[in-house]
N, C-alpha and C positions, 0 to 999 in steps of 0.2 A: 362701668368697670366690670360690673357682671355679665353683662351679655358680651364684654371683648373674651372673658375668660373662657365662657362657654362655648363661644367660636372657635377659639383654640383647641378647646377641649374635642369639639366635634371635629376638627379638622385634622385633628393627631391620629381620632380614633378611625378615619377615614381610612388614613395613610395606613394605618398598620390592619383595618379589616383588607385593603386591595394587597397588601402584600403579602399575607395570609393565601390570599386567592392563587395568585400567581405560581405559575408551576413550569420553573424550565427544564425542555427540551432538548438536549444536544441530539440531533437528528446525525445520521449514518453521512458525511461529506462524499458521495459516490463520484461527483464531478471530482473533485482535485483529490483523492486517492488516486482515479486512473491517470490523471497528469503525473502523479508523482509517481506512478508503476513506469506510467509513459517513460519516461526521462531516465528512471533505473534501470529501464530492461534497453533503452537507445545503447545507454553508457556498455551496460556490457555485453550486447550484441555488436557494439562497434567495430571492425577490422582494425581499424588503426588507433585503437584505444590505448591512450598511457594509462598510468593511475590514477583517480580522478582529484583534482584538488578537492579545498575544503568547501569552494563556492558550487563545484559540479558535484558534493554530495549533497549540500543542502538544497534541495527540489522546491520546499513550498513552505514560505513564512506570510501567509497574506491572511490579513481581516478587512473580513465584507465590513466594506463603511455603511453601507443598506441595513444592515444587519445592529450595528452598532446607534445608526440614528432612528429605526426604530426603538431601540430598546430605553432609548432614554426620552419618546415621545410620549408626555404624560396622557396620551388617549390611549395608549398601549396598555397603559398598567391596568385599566380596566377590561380587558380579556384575558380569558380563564387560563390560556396555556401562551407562552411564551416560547420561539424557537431560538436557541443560541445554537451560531453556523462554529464548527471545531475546525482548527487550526493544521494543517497538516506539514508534518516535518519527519524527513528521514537523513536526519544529521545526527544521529546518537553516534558517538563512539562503537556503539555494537555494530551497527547496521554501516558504517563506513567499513570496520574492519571487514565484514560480510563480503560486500561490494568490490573491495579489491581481492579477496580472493578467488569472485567466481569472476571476476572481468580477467585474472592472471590463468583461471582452472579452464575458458573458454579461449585465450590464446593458444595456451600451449596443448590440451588435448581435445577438448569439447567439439567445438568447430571442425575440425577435422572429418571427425565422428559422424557430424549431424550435415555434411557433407556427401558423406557414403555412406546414411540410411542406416548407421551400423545402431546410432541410438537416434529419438525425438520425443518432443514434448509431449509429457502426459497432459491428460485433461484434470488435474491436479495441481498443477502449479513443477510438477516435479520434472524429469527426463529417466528413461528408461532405455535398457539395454533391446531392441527389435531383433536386431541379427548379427548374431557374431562370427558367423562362419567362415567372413573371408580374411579374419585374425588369427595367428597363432594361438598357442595354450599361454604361452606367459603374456603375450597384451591380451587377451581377454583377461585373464587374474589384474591388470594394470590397470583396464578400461574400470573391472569390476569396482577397484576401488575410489578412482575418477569419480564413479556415479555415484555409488556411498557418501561420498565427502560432497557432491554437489548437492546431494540430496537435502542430507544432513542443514548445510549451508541454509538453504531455500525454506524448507520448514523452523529454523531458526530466524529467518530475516522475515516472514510473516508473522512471528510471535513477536516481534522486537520490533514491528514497524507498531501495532496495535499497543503494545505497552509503551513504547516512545512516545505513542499521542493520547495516554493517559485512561485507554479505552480495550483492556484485553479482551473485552465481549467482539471488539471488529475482526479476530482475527483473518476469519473465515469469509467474511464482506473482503479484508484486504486480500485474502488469498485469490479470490476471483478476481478481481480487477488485474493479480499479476499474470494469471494463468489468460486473461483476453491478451494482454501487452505479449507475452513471452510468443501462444501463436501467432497474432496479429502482425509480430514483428519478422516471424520468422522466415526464411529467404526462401525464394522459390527451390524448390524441389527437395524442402527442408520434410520429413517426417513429423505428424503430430497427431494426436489419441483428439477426435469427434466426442459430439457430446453422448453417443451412444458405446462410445468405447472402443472402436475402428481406426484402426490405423490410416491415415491416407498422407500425399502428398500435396507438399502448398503448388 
């Protein structure tokens, strides 16, 4: 009876010196942030884009099962750091309503714009006015505001994709992964800001 006790005993104080030990990890998701920029920046560079449903804003509801049956394999518990894989979702209420604004702000003026070189992607995540010369004085005042609001938008949906997935420290990891998708996506002989700050054509 006494040495079943003390087995117990040792076997409890086991459990809670290994969990003691353990120390998890949410590591930076860099793969399926750039899917979910992917897909964000598809939707609103699209030409023929409606509004997106609620299934074409939700981008990324997926858990690593790898991730999962390690975590519950008791030879796991005995190493020192633990990585759990973060979930990635840009279905908040904030970031749809985001979403449809610049997919509506990119039909009716943007495109245009990033067309005839008048604006293109900064190396910021953002769009900036390049040349406005071959505009009147009231659409440049027009465009001016265009780019304001788009702007405004775009460092709002990087704070809100980061706080969406419970990690406002990502903001600036999320920002990059949009600013690859935005030029990567952008059309041939689209305007966009090098990582030296140059302007050039795609």
């Amino acid at each position: 009876m006494m040495m079943n006790k003390w087995s117990k005993s040792m076997l409890l104080s086991s459990f809670v010196f290994v969990a003691a030990c353990v120390t998890i990890n949410v590591y930076f998701p860099a793969a399926e942030v750039e899917s979910a920029a992917k897909e964000f920046v598809e939707d609103v560079l699209r030409e023929d884009s409606d509004t997106p449903t609620d299934d074409q804003s939700s981008v990324f509801d997926e858990v690593s099962v790898h991730s999962i049956a390690a975590a519950i394999n008791p030879i796991n518990w005995f190493i020192g750091t633990a990585h759990a894989q973060a979930d990635i979702t840009l279905s908040s209420p904030a970031i749809t309503a985001l979403k449809n604004k610049m997919i509506e702000r990119m039909s009716q003026s943007l495109r245009s714009h990033l067309d005839s070189n008048v604006i293109g992607f900064t190396n910021t995540g953002l769009v900036e006015v390049i040349d406005a010369s071959q505009l009147g004085l009231k659409d440049r005042q027009a465009l001016k505001k265009v780019v304001a609001d788009e702007n405004r938008d775009r460092e709002a949906l990087y704070r809100e994709v980061a706080i969406a997935n419970n990690h406002p420290e990502w903001e600036e990891q999320i920002r990059a992964a949009f600013v690859k998708q935005w030029i990567g996506q952008a059309k041939s002989g689209w305007s966009y800001q090098n990582a030296s700050g140059q302007w050039v054509k795609k």
